[in-house]
C-alpha positions as CSV (number, residue, x, y, z in Angstrom):
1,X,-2.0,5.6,-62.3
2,X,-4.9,3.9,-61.4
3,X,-6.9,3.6,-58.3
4,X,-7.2,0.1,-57.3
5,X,-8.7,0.7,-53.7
6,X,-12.4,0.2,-55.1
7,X,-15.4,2.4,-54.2
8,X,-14.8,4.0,-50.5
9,X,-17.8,4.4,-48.5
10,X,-18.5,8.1,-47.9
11,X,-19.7,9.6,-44.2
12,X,-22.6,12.0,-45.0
13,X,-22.9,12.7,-41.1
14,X,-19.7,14.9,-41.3
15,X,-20.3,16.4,-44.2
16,X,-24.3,17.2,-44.0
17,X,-24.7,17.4,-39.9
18,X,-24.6,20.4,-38.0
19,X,-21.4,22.1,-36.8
20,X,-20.8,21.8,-32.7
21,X,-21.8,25.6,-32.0
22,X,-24.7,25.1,-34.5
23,X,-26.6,21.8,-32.9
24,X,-29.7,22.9,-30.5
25,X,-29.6,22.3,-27.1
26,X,-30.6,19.2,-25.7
27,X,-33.6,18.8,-23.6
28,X,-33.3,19.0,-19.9
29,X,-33.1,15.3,-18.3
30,X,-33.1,13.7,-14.8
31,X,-29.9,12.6,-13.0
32,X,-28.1,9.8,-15.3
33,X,-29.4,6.1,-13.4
34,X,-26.7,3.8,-14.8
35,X,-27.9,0.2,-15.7
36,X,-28.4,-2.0,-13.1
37,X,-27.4,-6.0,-13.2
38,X,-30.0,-7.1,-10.8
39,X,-33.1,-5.4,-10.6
40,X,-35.1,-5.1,-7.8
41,X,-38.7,-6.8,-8.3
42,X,-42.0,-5.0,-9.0
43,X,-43.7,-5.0,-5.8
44,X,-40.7,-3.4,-3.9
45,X,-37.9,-4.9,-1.6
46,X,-38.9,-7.9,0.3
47,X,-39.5,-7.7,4.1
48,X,-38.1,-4.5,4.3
49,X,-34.4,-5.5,3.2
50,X,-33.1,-2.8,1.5
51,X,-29.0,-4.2,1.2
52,X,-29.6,-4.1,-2.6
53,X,-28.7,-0.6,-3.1
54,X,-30.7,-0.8,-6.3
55,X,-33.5,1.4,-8.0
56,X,-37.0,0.0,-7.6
57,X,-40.1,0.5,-9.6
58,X,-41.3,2.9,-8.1
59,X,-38.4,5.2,-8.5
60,X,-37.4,5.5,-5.1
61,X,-33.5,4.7,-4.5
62,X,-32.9,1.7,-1.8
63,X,-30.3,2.4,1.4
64,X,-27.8,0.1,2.0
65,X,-27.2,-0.7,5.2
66,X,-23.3,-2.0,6.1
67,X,-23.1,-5.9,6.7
68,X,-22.7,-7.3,9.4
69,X,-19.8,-8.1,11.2
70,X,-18.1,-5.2,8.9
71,X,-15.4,-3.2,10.2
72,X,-16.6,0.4,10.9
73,X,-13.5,1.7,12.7
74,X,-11.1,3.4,10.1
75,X,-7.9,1.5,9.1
76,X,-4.7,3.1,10.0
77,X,-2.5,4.2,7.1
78,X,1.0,3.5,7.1
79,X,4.0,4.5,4.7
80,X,7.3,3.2,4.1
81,X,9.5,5.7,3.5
82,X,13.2,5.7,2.7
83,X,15.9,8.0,3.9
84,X,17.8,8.3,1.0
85,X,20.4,11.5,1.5
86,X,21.4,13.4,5.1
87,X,22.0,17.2,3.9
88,X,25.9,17.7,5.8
89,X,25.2,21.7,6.1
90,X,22.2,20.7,8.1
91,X,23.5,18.1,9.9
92,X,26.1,20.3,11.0
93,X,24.3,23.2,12.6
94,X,21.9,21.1,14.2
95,X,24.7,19.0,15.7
96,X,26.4,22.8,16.7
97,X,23.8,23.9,18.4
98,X,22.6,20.3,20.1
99,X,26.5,20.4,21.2
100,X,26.7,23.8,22.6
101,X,23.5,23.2,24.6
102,X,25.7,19.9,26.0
103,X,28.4,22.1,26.7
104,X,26.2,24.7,28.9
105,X,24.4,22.0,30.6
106,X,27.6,19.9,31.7
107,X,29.1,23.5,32.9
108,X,25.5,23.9,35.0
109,X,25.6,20.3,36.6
110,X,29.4,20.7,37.3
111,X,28.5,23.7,39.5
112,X,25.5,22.4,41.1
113,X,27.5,19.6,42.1
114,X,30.6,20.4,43.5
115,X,28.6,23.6,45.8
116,X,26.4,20.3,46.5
117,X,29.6,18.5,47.7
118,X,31.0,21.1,49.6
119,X,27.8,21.8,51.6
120,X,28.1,18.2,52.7
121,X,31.3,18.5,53.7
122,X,33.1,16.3,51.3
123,X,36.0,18.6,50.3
124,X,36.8,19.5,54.0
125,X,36.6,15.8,54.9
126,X,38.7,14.4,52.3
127,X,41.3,17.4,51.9
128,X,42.1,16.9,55.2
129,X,42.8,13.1,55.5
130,X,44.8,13.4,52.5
131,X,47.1,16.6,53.8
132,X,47.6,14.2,57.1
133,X,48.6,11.2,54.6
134,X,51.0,13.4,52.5
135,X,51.9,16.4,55.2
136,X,55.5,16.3,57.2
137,X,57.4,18.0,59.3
138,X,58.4,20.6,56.4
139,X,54.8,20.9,55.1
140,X,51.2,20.7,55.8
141,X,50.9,18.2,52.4
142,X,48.1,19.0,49.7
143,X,45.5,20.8,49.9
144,X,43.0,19.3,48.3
145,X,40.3,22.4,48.7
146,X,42.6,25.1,47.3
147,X,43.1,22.7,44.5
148,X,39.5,21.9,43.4
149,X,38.0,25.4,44.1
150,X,35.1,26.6,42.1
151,X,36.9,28.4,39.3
152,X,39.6,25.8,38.4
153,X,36.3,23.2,38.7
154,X,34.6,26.0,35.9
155,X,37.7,26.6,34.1
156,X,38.4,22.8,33.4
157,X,34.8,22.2,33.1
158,X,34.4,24.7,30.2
159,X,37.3,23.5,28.4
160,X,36.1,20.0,28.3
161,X,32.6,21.5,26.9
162,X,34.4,23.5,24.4
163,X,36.4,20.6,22.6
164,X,33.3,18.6,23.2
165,X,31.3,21.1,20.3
166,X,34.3,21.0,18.2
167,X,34.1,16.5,18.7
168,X,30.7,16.6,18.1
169,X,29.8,18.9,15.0
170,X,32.9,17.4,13.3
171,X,31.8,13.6,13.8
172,X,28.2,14.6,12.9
173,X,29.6,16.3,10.0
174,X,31.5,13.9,9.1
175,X,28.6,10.8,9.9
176,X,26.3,12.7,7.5
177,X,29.2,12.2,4.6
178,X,29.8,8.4,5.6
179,X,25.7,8.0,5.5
180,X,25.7,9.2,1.7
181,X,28.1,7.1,1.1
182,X,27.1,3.7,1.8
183,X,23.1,4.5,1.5
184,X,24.0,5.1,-2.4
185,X,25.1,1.5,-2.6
186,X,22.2,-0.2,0.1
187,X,20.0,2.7,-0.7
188,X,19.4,4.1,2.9
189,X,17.4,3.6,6.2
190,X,14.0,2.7,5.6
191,X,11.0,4.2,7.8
192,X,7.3,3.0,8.3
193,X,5.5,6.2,9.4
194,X,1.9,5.2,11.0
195,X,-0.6,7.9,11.0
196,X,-2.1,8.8,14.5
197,X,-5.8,7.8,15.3
């Protein structure tokens, strides 16, 4: 077999030159001055102007001083984010506890108003315009105070809250499932997040 490729030209600087660990250190230089495309001219910068930004002859570096009319006040960043999956187990506790805090605060307001009512007066007024509506000779009618005392107001009022935590965590619950759903084919709610200045 013959070698048809002709004379190949041989690289004496790999085979002769020193190996990496064997080269001597290079001498100590000044800070690397990359080339510039305009030079500044021999006598200096004209008039004091100095927007250059450019190495003079003398060696001294030029400041650059902003333009004018340039914005100096720093630009607010923005994101754009997309929500692209609600986690159910969290939606669900968060939705728990949001709901039981519902639940106590409708019980609270439910007291305060009904003890607000009966200071004015309202029970006592209306209870007994109703008992002379409905009452007979048999009977006084209803009683419209022993009906809507404090207790039964509590009692019913707690109930309500109760099946309201059980509403709400299930139909949170549930949202968070129905959200996976359809942001898998639209791909979810965006968001543009703005940071603060």
């Amino acid at each position: 077999m013959t070698d048809t490729r002709g004379p190949q030209p041989q690289y004496e600087g790999y085979a002769t030159g020193p190996l990496p660990g064997e080269r001597e250190p290079a001498a100590a230089q000044g800070p690397y001055h990359p080339p510039q495309a305009y030079q500044s001219p021999a006598g200096g910068t004209q008039g004091g102007d100095t927007q250059g930004g450019v190495q003079g002859a003398g060696g001294t570096q030029a400041t650059r001083l902003p333009r004018t009319g340039a914005r100096t006040t720093p630009r607010t960043r923005k994101a754009r984010l997309r929500v692209a999956k609600a986690d159910p187990w969290s939606v669900m506790k968060v939705s728990f506890l949001l709901s039981i805090a519902l639940g106590i605060c409708t019980v609270v307001a439910a007291a305060v108003l009904w003890m607000v009512m009966d200071a004015m007066g309202v029970f006592s007024t209306v209870g007994g315009t109703i008992s002379e509506a409905t009452g007979s000779n048999e009977s006084n009618g209803f009683d419209l105070q022993s009906f809507l005392s404090l207790p039964r107001v509590l009692i019913f009022t707690s109930v309500i809250a109760v099946i309201d935590v059980v509403l709400a965590t299930a139909l949170a619950t549930l949202g968070a499932f129905i959200y996976n759903l359809s942001a898998g084919f639209v791909g979810g709610v965006e968001l543009t997040l703005a940071e603060d200045e």
